[in-house]
C-alpha positions, 0 to 999 in steps of 0.5 A: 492505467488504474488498478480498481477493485471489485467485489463479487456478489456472485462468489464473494472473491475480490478481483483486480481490473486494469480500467483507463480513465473513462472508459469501459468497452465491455461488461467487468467480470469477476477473474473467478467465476466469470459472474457479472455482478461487481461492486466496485471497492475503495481500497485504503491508501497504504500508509508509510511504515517505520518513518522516524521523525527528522533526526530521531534514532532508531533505537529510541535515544533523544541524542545521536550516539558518541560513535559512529555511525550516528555521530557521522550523519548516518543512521543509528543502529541498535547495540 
């Protein structure tokens, strides 16, 4: 079930709203004041954080290090 976001136009606050697809039984009101006056949000999409290209190492060299654990297949640590 989708999680949207709404806007309270009332207080200002955001509220999160569990809402299946197509459906809306009853009037949406904001967790916070209880206001009727939402505007739903777009919420950005959460981009992947630290992703290194394939075989890049963590600490910035081109080359894998002569010890391992890089030079075993593992990932590089720094020092």
């Amino acid at each position: 079930m989708p999680i949207h976001e709404y806007l309270c136009r009332s207080c200002g606050e955001t509220s999160e709203i569990w809402q299946g697809v197509g459906t809306r039984k009853d009037p949406l009101e904001c967790k916070q004041c209880g206001g009727r006056n939402l505007e739903r949000v777009l919420s950005p999409s959460h981009p992947v954080k630290n992703v290194r290209p394939a075989g890049a190492t963590c600490c910035g060299r081109e080359e894998r290090c002569a010890k391992p654990p890089c030079s075993s297949g593992g990932g590089c640590r720094k020092g």
